[in-house]
C-alpha positions as CSV (number, residue, x, y, z in Angstrom):
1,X,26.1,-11.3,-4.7
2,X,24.2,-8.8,-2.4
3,X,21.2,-9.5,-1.1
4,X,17.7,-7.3,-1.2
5,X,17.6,-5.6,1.4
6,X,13.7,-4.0,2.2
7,X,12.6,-1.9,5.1
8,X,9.4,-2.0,6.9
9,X,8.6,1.5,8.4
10,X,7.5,0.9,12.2
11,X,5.5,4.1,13.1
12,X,3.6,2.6,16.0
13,X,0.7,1.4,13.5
14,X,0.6,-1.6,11.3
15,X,0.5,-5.3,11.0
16,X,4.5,-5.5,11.4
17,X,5.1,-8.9,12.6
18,X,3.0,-10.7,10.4
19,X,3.9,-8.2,7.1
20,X,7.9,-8.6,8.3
21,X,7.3,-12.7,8.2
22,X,5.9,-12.5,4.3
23,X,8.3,-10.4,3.2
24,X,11.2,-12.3,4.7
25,X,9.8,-15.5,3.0
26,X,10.4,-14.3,-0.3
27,X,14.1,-14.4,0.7
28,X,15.0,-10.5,1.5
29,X,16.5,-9.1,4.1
30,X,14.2,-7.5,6.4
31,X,14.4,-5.1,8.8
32,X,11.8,-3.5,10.9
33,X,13.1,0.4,11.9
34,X,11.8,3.8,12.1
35,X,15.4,4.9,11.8
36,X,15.5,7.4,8.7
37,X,19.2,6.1,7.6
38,X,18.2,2.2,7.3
39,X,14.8,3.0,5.6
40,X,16.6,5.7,3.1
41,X,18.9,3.1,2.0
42,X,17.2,-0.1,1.5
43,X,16.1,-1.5,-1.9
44,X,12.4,-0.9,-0.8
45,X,10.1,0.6,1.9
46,X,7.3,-1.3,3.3
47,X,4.5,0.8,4.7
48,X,2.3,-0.9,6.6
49,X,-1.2,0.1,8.5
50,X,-4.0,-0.4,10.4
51,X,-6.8,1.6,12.4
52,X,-7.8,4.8,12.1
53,X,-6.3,7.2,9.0
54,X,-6.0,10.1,11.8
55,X,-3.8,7.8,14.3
56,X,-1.4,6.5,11.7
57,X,-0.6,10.1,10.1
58,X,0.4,10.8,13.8
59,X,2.5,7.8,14.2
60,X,4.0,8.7,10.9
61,X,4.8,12.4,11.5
62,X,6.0,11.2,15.2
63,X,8.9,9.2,13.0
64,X,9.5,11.6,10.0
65,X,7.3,9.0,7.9
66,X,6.1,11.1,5.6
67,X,9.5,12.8,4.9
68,X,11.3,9.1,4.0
69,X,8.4,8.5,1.6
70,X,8.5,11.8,-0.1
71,X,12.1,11.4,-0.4
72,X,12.7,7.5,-1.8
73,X,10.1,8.4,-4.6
74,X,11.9,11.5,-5.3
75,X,14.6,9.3,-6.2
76,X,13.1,6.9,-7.7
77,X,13.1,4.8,-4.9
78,X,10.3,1.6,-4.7
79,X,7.9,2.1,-1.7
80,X,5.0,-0.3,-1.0
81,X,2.4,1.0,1.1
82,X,-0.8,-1.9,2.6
83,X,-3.9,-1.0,3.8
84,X,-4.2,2.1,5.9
85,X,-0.2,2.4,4.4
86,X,-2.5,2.9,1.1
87,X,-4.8,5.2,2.5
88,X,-2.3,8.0,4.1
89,X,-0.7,8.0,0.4
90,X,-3.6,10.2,-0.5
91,X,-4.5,13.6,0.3
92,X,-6.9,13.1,3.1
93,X,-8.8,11.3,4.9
94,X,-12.4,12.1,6.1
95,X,-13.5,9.2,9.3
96,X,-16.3,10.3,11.6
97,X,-16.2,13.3,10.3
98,X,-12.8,14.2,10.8
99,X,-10.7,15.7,8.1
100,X,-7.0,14.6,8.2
101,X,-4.3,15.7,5.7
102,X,-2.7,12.4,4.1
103,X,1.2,12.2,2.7
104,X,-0.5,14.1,-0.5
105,X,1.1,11.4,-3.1
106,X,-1.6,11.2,-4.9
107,X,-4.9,13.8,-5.1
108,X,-8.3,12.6,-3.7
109,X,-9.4,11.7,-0.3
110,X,-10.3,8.6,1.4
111,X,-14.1,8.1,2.3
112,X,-16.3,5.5,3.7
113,X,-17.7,3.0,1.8
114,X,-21.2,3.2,0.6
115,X,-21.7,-0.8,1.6
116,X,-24.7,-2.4,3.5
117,X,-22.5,-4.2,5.9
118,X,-19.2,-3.2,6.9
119,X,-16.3,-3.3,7.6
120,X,-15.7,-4.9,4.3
121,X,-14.0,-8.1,6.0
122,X,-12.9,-11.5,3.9
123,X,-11.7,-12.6,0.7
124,X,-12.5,-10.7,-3.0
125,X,-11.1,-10.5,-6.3
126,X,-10.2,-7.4,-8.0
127,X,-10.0,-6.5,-11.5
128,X,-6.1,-5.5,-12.2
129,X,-5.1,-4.5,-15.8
130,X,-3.3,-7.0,-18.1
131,X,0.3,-5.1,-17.7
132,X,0.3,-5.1,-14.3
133,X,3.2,-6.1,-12.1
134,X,2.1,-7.2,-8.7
135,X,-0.9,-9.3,-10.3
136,X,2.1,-10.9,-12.6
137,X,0.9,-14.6,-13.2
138,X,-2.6,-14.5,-11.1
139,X,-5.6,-15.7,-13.0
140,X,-8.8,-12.8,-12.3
141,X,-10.0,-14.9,-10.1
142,X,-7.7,-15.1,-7.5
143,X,-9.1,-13.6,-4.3
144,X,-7.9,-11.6,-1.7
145,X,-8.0,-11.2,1.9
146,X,-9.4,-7.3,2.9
147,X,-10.1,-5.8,6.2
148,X,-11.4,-2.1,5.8
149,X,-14.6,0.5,5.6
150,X,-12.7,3.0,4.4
151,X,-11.0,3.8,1.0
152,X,-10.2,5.6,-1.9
153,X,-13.2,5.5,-4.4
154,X,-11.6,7.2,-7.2
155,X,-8.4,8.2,-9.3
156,X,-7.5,11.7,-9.9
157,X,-4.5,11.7,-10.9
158,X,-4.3,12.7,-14.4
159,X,-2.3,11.1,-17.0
160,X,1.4,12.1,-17.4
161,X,2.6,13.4,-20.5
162,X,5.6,11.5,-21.1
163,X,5.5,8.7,-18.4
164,X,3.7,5.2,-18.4
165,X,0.2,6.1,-16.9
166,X,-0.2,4.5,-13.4
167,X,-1.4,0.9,-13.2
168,X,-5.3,0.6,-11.3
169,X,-6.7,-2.3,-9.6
170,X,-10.0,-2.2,-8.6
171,X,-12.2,-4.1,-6.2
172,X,-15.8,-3.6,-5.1
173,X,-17.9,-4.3,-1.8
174,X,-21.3,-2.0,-2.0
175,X,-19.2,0.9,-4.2
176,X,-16.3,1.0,-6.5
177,X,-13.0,1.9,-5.1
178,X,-9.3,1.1,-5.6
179,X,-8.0,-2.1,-4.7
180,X,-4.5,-1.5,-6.0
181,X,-2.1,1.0,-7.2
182,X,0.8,0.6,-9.2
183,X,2.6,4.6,-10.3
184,X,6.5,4.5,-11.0
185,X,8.7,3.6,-8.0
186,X,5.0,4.2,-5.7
187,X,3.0,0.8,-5.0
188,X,-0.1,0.0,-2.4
189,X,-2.7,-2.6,-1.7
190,X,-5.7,-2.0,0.2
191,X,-5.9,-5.4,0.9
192,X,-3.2,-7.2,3.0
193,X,-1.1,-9.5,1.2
194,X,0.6,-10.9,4.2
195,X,-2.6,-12.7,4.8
196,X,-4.0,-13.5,1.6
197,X,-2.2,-16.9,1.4
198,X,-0.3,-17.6,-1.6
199,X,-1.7,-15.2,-3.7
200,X,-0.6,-12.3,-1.8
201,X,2.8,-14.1,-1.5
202,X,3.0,-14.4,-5.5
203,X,2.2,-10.5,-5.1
204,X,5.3,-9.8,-2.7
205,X,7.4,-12.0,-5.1
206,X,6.3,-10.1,-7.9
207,X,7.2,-6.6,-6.0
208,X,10.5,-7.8,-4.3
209,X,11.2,-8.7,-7.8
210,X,10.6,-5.4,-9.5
211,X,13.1,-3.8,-7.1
C-alpha cells in the first residue's frame, strides 16, 4: 500500500519547519522542495507563508510557485495554501500602500484589517459551514491560533453553475474577513494550523484525508 505523499513548496518564505513537522504527524510523507517535478507529483501541495504579501510573490515567482499551483488545480490537483499562502491565492494585495499582483485564483484583493489593535495575534473561533471538510468533527467553538493584519475581507467569486459552490469560513477581529476557504481541489487557512494545537491537527487530518 502506497503511502501519501504531500509537498511543501519552500520559496524562501513560510513557517516550513514547524508546518513540515504537523503534516508529517498525520503520517504522510513529507517533503520540503521547490523542485517543480516533486511538488507536480505529490498527492498535495502545502503552501506555506509569512511576512509581507509583496516578499512572498517574489519568493514564489523566484521558484515558478505560481506556475505549480496554477497547474495542480488545473488538474484537479489538492493544494493547501496557510496564512500569507492564503493571501497570494488572491488577486492582489495592497500593504503600505503597495499594490502587488497575487496568483489570481480567486478575484478580490487582500486589505488591512479595520481592527483597533493589530496585528490580529492569538486564538479565535471562526464560523465554518455545516458541510465543510477541514472543520470535519470540530465543535464552533474550537479556537484557532492567527497571526496576521492583513486579509481578504470578502468573496467574489460567484457561484458556479454546475459545481458545488466553494465552502467559506469566516472569522472576525475588528471587521469581517475570511478565515477559511474550501473551492474544489483549492484549500487555505489564514490561520496556522501547525500551531493551533490539536484542533489544527484534526484540520490537517481532515485535509490529508480528502486527498
Amino acid at each position: 500500500m502506497s503511502t501519501t505523499k504531500v509537498a511543501v513548496l519552500d520559496y524562501g518564505s513560510g513557517n516550513l519547519h514547524s508546518a513540515t513537522r504537523a503534516i508529517a504527524r498525520t503520517g504522510v510523507d513529507v517533503e520540503v522542495t521547490s523542485d517543480p517535478k516533486v511538488a507536480l507529483a505529490a498527492d498535495g501541495l502545502v503552501v506555506p507563508g509569512v511576512g509581507a504579501f509583496d516578499a512572498c510573490m517574489r519568493g514564489l515567482r523566484s521558484v515558478g510557485g505560481e506556475k505549480m499551483i496554477g497547474t495542480r488545480l488545473a488538474g484537479g490537483r489538492p493544494v493547501l495554501g496557510i496564512c500569507v499562502g492564503m493571501q497570494i491565492l488572491f488577486e492582489d494585495g495592497i500593504e503600505h500602500g503597495i499594490e502587488t499582483e497575487g496568483c489570481g485564483e480567486w478575484p478580490g484583493t487582500v486589505e488591512r484589517l479595520d481592527a483597533p489593535v493589530l496585528p490580529h495575534m492569538g486564538w479565535n473561533t471562526v464560523e465554518a459551514p455545516a458541510d465543510s471538510v477541514l472543520f470535519a468533527g470540530m465543535d464552533p467553538d474550537t479556537r484557532f491560533y492567527f497571526v496576521h493584519s492583513y486579509a481578504a475581507q470578502k468573496w467574489e467569486l460567484p457561484d458556479p453553475e454546475r459545481l458545488a459552490p466553494p465552502k467559506l469560513t469566516w472569522a472576525e477581529h475588528g471587521s469581517r474577513f475570511l478565515a477559511a476557504v474550501e473551492n474544489g481541489p483549492l484549500s487555505a487557512t489564514q490561520f496556522h494550523p501547525e500551531k493551533s494545537g490539536d484542533a489544527g491537527a484534526q484540520l490537517l487530518r481532515n485535509w490529508v484525508n480528502s486527498l
